[in-house]
C-alpha positions in Angstrom: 13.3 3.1 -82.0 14.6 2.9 -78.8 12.2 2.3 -75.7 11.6 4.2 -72.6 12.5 3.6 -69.4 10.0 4.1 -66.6 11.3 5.6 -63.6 12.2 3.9 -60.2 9.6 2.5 -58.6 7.2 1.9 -61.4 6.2 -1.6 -63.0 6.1 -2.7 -66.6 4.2 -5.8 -67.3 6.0 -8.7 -68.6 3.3 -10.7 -70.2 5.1 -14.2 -69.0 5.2 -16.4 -66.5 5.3 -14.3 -64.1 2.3 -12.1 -65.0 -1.9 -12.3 -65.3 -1.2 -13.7 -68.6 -0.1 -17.1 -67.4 -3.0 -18.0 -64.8 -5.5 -19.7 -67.5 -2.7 -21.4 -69.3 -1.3 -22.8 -65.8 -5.1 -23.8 -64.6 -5.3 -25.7 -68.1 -1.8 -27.5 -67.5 -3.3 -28.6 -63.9 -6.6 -29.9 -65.9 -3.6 -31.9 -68.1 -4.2 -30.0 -71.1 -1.4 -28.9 -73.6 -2.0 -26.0 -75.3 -0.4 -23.1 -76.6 -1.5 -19.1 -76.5 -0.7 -16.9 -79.5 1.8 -14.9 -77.4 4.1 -18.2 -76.7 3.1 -19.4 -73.2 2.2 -22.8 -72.9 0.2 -24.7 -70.1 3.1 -26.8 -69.0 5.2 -24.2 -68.8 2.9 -21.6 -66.6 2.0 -24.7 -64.2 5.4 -25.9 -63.9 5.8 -21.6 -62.7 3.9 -22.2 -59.9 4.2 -25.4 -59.0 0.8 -26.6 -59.6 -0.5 -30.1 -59.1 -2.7 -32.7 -61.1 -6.6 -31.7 -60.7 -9.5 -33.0 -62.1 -11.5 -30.4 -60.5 -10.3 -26.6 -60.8 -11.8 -23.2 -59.2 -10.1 -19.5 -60.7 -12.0 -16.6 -58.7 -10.7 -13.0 -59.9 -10.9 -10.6 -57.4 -11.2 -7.6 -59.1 -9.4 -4.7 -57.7 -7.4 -6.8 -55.1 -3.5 -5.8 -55.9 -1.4 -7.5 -53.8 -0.3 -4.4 -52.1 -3.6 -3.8 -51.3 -4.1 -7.3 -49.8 -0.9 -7.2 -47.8 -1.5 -3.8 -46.5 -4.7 -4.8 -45.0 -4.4 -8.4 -44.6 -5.8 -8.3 -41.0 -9.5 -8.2 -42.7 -8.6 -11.2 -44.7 -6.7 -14.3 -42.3 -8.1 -16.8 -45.0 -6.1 -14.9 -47.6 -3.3 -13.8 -45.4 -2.7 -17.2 -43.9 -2.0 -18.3 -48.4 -0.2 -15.4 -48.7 2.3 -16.1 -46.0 2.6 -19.6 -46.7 3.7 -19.1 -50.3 5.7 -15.7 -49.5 4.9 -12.4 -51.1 7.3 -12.3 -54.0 6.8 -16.1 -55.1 3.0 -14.8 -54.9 3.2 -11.8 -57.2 2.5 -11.5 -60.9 2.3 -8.5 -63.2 -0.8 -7.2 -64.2 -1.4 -5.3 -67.8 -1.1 -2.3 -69.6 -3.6 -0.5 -68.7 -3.8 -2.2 -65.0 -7.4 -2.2 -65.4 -10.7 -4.7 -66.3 -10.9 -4.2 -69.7 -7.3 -5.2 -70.8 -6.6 -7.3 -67.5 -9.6 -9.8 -68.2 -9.1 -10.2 -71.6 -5.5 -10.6 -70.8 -6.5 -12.8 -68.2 -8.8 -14.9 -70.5 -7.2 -15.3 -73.6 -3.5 -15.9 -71.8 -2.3 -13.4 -74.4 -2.2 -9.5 -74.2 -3.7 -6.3 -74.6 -2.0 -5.8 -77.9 -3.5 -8.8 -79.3 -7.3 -8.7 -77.5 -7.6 -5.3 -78.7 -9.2 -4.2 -75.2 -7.1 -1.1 -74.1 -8.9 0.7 -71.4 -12.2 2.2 -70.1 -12.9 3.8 -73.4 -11.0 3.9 -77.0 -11.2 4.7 -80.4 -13.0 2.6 -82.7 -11.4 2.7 -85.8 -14.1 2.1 -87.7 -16.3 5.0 -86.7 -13.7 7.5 -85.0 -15.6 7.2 -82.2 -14.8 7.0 -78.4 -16.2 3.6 -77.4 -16.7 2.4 -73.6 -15.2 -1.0 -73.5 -16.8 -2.0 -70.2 -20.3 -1.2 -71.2 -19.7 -2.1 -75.2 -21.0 1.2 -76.4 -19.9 2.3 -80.2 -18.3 -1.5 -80.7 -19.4 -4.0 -83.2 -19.1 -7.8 -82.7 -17.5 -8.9 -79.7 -15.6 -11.4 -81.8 -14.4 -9.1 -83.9 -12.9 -6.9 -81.6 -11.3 -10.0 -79.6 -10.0 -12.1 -82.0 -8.0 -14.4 -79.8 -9.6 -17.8 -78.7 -10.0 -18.0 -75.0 -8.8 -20.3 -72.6 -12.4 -21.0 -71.8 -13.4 -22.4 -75.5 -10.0 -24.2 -75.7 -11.0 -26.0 -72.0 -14.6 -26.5 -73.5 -13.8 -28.1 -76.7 -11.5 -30.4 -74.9 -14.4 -31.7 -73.3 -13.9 -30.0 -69.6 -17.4 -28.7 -68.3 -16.5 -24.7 -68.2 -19.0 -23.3 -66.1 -19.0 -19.4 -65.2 -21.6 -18.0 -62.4 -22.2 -14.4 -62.4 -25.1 -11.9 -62.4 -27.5 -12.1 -65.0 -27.0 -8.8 -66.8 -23.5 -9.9 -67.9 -24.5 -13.2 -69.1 -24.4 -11.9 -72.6 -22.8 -8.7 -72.3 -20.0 -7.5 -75.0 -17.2 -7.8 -72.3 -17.8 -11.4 -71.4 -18.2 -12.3 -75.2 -15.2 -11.1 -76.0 -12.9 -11.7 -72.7 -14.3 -14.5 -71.5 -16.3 -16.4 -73.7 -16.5 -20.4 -73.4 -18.4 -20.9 -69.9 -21.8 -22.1 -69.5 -22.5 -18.9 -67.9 -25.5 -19.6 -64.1 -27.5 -16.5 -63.1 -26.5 -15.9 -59.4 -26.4 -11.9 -58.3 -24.1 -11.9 -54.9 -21.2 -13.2 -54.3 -22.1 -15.7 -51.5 -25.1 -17.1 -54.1 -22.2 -17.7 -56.9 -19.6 -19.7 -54.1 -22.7 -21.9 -54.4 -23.3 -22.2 -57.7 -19.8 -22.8 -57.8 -19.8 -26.1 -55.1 -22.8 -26.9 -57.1 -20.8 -27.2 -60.7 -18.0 -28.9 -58.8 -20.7 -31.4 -57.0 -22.3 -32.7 -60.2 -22.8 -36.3 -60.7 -20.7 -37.8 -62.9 -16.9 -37.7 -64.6 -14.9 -35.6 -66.3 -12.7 -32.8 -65.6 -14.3 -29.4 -64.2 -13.7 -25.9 -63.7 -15.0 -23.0 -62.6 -14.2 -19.5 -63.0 -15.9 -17.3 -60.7 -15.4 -13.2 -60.2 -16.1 -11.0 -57.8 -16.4 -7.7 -58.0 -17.6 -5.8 -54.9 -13.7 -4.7 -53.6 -12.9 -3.1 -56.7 -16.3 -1.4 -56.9 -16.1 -0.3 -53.2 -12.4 0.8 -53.4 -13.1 3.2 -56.3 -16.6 4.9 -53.9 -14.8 5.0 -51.0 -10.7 4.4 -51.6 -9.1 0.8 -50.1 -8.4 2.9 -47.0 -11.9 3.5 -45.9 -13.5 1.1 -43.8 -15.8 0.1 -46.2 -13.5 -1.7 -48.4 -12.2 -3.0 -45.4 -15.9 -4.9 -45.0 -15.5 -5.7 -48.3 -12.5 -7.7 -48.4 -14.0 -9.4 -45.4 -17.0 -11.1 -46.9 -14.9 -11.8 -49.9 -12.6 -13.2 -47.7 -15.3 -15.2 -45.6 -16.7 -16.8 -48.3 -13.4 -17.8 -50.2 -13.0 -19.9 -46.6 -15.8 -21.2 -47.4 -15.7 -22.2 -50.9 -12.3 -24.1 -50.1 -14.3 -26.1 -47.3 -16.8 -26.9 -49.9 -15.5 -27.8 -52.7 -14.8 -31.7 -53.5 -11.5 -32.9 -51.7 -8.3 -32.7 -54.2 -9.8 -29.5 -56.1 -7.4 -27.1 -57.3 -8.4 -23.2 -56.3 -6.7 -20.1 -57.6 -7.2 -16.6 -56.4 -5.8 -13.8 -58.7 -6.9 -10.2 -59.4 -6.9 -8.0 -62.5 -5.7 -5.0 -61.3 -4.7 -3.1 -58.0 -5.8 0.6 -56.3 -4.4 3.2 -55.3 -5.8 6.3 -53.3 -6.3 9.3 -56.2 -4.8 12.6 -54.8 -7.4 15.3 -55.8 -4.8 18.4 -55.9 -3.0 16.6 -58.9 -5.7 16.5 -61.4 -5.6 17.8 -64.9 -8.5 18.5 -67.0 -8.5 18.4 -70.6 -11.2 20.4 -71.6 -9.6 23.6 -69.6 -6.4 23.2 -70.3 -5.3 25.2 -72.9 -1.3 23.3 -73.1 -3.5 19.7 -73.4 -6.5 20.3 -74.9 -5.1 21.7 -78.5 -4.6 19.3 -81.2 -6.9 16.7 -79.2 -10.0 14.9 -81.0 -10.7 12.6 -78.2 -9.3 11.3 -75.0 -9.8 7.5 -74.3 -8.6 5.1 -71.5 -9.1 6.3 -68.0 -7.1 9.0 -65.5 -4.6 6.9 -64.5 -3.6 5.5 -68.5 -4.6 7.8 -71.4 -5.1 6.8 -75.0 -4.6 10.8 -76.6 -5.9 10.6 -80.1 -4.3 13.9 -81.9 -6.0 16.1 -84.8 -5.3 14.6 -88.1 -3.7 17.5 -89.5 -1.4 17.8 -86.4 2.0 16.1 -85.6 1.7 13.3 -82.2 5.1 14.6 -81.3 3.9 17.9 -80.8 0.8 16.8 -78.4 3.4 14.2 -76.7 5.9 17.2 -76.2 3.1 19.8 -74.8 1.4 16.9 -72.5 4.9 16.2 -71.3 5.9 19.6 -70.6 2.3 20.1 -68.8 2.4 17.1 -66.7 5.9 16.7 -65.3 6.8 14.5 -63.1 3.2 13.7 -62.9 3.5 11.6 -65.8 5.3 9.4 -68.3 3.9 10.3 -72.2 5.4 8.3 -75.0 4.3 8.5 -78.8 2.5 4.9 -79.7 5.0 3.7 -81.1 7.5 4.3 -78.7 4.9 2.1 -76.1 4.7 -0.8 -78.3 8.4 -1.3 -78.5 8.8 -0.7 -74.8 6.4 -3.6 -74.9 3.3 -1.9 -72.7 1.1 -3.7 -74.1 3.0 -6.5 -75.4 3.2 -8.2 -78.5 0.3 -5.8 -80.8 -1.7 -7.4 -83.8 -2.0 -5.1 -86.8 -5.7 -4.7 -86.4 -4.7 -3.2 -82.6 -2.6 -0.6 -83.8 -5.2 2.4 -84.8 -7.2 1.8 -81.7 -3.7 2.6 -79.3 -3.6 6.2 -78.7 -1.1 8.2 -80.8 0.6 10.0 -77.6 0.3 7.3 -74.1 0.1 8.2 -70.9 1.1 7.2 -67.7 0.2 8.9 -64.5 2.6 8.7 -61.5 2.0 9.3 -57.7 -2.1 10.1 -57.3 -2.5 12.4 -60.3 -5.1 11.6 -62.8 -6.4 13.8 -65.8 -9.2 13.8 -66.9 -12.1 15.2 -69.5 -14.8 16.8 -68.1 -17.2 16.9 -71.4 -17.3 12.8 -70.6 -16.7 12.3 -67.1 -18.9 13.3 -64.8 -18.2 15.2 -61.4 -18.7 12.1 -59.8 -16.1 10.1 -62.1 -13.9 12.8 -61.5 -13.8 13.1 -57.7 -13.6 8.6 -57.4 -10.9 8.6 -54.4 -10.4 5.3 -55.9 -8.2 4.5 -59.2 -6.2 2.2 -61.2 -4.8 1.5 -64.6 -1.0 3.1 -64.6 2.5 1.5 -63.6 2.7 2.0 -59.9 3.4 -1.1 -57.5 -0.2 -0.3 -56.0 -1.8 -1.2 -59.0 0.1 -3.3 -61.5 0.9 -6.0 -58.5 -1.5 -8.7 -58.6 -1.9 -12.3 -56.3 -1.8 -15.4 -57.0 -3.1 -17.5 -54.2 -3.0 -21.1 -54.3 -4.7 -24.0 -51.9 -6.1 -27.3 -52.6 -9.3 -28.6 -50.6 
């Protein structure tokens, strides 16, 4: 079956080297590790991609929601940041995110150094196959056993059974949430609520007494939670990516000399343009044929009728949507590699029609999202520059 092309100006994810994938394997490689992720990408070769040095001491933060656009647009409330991005160059900077370009399937990307095909984490919300239920990824509703859902080792465990000291501060309600078992398991996992109290929890790991290799991975997530309440164009988001920024300056100046710090994102943002919505449950061209809608605005997972044909959906949504959109069948997405290399087990859970928003449209399903999650000015999860562009930042202390 031949694969898609996306238009100009969109971004497929690669999955390599050069994407999200890589960033655990490379950190690994700098720790001297030699390991090897069920998609093919090995630590040497991901370190030896961005020229990373030996460390005995490593620190990855994840900004969510920080595309590199978004950084580079509006650098001037970030000079720490800035200052590394201008100093390595944008393009030698920039890796590809995931399909969809959101948490879900970027951490677990992110975590396991594989894909979403293989983790099994495709969006917002999916189908569980086992129920025929829509399931919220990000707050584990309608999903079994973490582990059984994400059945790729992590990074993390690999590090931890090596005998590194994997430590993980975060707040305390996602110490044991589904999510972090299943994308990020491994850590020893410290209770600090704001960002500036995890930067020290963080020094504090790193300062232990004693030998042996270290690393730390540390998320933040206040920019991508402003940026979808406000857009990354309000001023608020602007404060946001200031204190991130302020106490990134800070970790670097205290942290033990020679330690190795990454800064990366899962996903980008772009602004959502309100006239360009879609809503499935009045619209009579997308709403027959339907059983559920899973994924988020920007990347649908459409999950047809059982007595009707996908092609027919896929041919209705496309006329529908336009330009507004790209819509494939599912298997036309896996061989176009969206969401790269796809584990048997995966396949039921990927939408039978995929889709793709372009520009600022979004569609959406009013009987499960709320007014509120329908009017977010801020969005992510499809192909555009905006969102699928992600940093990686590199400094030693």
């Amino acid at each position: 079956m031949t694969a898609p092309a996306l238009p100009d100006g969109l971004v497929a994810p690669s999955y390599d080297t050069a994407s999200l994938a890589a960033v655990m394997p490379a950190a690994a490689g700098a720790l001297g590790h030699d390991l090897t992720t069920a998609t093919g990408l090995t630590a040497a070769a991901c370190r030896a991609a961005f020229g990373l040095p030996d460390a005995d001491r490593v620190v990855v933060v994840l900004v969510d929601g920080l595309g590199i656009r978004n950084l580079a647009e509006r650098g001037g409330h970030a000079p720490f940041l800035r200052g590394l991005l201008r100093e390595q160059g944008e393009e030698a900077a920039t890796l590809t995110s995931s399909f969809p370009s959101t948490t879900a399937a970027g951490l677990s990307t992110f975590g396991t150094g594989t894909a979403p095909g293989r983790t099994g984490m495709l969006g917002y919300t999916q189908r569980n196959p086992a129920t025929n239920r829509l399931a919220s990824v990000v707050q584990w509703r309608e999903l079994g056993d973490p582990a059984d859902v994400q059945r790729e080792p992590t990074v993390f465990e690999a590090l931890a059974a090596a005998g590194t000291q994997v430590t993980s501060p975060g707040p305390r309600k996602f110490a044991g949430s589904g999510m972090t078992q299943a994308a990020l398991r491994g850590p020893a996992y410290v209770a600090a609520e704001t960002f500036e109290q995890r930067v020290d929890a963080t020094v504090t790991a790193l300062r232990q007494p004693g030998g042996g290799q270290r690393l730390v991975y540390l998320y933040q997530g206040d920019v991508d939670k402003t940026g979808h309440g406000y857009g990354w164009d309000s001023w608020q988001w602007g404060d946001a990516l200031e204190s991130t920024d302020r106490e990134l300056r800070r970790l670097l100046r205290s942290v033990p000399r020679g330690t190795l710090v990454l800064v990366t994102a899962d996903h980008g943002q772009i602004k959502a343009d309100l006239s360009t919505q879609w809503d499935v449950a009045f619209d009579p061209a997308l709403k027959p044929g339907v059983s559920m809608v899973g994924g988020e605005p920007r990347a649908l997972h459409v999950y047809a009728d059982e007595d009707v044909d996908p092609a027919d959906v896929a041919r209705r949504w496309a006329e529908r949507l336009g330009d507004h959109a790209v819509v494939v069948l599912r298997e036309r997405a896996i061989a176009a590699g969206w969401f790269g290399p796809v584990a048997e087990h995966v396949l039921p859970t990927i939408g039978d029609v995929v889709v793709a928003m372009t520009g600022g449209a979004t569609v959406v399903d009013s009987r499960v999202h709320s007014a509120d999650a329908r009017g977010l000015p801020g969005v992510h999860g499809s192909f555009t520059p905006h969102e699928m562009l992600v940093p990686l930042l590199t400094a030693v202390a």
